[in-house]
N, C-alpha and C positions, 0 to 999 in steps of 0.2 A: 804218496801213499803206495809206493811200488811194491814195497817187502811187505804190505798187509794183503793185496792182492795174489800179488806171482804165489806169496809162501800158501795162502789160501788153493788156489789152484794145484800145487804140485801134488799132492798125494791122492790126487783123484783116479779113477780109472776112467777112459774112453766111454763108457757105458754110464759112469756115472751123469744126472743130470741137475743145471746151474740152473736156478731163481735169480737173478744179477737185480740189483738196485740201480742208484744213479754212476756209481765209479765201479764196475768189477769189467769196462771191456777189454783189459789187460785179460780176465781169465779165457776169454774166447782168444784170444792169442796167443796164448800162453797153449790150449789146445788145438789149437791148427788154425785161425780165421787169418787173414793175409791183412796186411797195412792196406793192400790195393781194395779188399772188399769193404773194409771200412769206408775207405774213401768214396769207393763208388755209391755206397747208403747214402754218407753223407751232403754230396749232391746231388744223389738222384739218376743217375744216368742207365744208361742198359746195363750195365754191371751190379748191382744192385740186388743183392740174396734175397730180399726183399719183396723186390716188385714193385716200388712206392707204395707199401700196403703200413708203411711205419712214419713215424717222426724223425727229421734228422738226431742222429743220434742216438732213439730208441731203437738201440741195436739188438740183433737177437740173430743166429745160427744154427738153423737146425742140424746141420750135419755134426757139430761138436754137442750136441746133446744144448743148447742156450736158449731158455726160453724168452720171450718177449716182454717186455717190462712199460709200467707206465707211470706215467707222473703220479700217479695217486700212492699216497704215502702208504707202504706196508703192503700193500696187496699180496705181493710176490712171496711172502714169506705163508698164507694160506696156502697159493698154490703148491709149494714147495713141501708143506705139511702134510697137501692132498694126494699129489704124486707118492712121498714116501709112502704114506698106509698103502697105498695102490700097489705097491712095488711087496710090502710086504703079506698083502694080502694074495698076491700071483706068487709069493715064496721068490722071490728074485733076493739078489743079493745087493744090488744097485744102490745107492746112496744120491740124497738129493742136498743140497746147497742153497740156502734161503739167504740171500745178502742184505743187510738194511743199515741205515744210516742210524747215529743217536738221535738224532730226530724223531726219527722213523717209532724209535720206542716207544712214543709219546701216544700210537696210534690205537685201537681200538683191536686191529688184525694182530698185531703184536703180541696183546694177550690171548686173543682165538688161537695164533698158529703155536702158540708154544706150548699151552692148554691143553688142547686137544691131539701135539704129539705125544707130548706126557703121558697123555691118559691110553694113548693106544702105543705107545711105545716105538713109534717110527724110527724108518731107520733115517736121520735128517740130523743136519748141522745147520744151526743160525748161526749167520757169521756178521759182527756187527763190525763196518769199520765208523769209529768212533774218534771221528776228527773235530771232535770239540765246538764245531757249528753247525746248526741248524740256518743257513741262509745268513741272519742276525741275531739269533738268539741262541748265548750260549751254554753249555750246560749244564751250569749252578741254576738255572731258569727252564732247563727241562725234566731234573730230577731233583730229587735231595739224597737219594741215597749212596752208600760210599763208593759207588759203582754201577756200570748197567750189567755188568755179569753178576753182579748178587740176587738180581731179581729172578734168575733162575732157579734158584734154593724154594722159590714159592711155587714153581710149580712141580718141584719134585725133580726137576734135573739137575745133571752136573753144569755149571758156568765155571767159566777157565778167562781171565784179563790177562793179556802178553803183550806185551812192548811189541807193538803193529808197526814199528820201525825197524827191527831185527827179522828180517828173513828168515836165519835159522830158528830163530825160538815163533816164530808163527808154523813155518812148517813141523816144527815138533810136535807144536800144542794141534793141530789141524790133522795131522797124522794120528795122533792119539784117538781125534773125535770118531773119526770115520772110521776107523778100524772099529771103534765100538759102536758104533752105529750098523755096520756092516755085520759084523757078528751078533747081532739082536739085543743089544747091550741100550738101546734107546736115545737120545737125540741127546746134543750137546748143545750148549748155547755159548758161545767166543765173543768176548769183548777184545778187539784188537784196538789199544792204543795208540791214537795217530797224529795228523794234523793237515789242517789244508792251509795248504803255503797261499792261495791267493784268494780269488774271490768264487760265492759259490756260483757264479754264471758270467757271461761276458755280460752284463748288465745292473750286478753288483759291484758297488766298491766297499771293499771293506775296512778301507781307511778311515773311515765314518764311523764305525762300530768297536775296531779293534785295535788295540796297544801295540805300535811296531813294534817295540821292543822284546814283547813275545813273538813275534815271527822270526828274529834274529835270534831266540833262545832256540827255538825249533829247526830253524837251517843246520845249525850244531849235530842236528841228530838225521840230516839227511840219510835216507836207507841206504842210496846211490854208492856214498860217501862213505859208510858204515861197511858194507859188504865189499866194495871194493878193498879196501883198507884189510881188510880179512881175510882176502884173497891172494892180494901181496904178500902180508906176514907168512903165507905158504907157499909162497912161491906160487902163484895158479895165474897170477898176473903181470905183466909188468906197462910200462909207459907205452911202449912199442903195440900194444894188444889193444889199451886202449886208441891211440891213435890210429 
């Protein structure tokens, strides 16, 4: 899920600030966090931005603008809602980043935070990365509709679905959002096309639920593999770079 992330990320500004779900800590890295402070969250130790004040994992940085996130489905995307009116009620120009899973849709915050940016016209991007499970249930079991960016049309905003596997067409569409959002143009809602290559925790197997065969359709469309390949054909890479 790299180029649904990273492309997410790039067009932000330093000021602007991140709502992260369960997979965006690629974008606190992508904005300055270190491999090393990850680590130090992750077990604990006096390095730790944190303080032990979190979950391993429930990562959050306040110096890149990232807020704190928690296991309860969707919350983050209210906060994210609430920040924006804040931002636009202080006349700020800042843009906030609401992340959530297709799961995540299914939630009750879901319809509040999009609802009520709608209505007040925040300046906010939901950015859904849309990797086609929910734990074990998968999408045809959490919607019926011919997408989760259509459900945007019902509250009045624009919704945008992109191939969450192309880098460049997520930062295109992600670029678009926030420029409009940022110019008072009102919230966007992204459904990025994705997939999750393994299991949703080290405690799922999802050999039990899911058809290999689609996980071998899905390697085909590795981002890694896609953007690299893209980068050769311009000359911007060669074997030597990677290695």
């Amino acid at each position: 899920q790299e180029a649904a992330i990273t492309g997410s990320a790039y067009p932000l500004r330093a000021t602007d600030w991140i709502f992260p779900a369960l997979r965006e800590t690629g974008v606190s890295l992508w904005r300055g966090t270190t491999v090393q402070e990850l680590v130090c969250q992750l077990i604990g130790n006096a390095g730790d931005v944190l303080i032990g004040r979190q979950m391993p994992m429930h990562f959050s940085d306040r110096k890149v603008n990232s807020v704190a996130w928690s296991s309860v489905i969707g919350t983050q995307l209210v906060h994210a809602m609430g920040a924006a009116w804040a931002a636009k009620i202080q006349k700020k120009d800042d843009v906030m980043v609401g992340y959530i899973g297709d799961g995540g849709t299914s939630s009750s915050d879901f319809h509040a935070a999009l609802n009520f940016a709608a209505v007040k016209q925040a300046p906010v991007v939901f950015f859904c990365q849309n990797n086609q499970w929910a734990i074990s249930v998968p999408l045809s079991e959490q919607t019926v509709s011919s997408s989760i960016a259509i459900k945007a049309a019902a509250y009045g905003m624009r919704g945008v679905r992109v191939d969450g596997n192309d880098l460049l067409a997520v930062i295109s569409v992600m670029r678009e959002a926030v420029e409009r959002a940022r110019s008072g143009g009102g919230p966007t809602f992204v459904e990025a096309l994705t997939f999750r290559m393994g299991g949703h925790s080290s405690s799922d197997d999802p050999t039990r639920y899911r058809d290999p065969e689609l996980v071998k359709t899905w390697e085909k469309r590795d981002p890694l593999a896609r953007f690299g390949a893209f980068l050769g054909s311009k000359g911007l890479l060669k074997d030597a770079d990677i290695e």
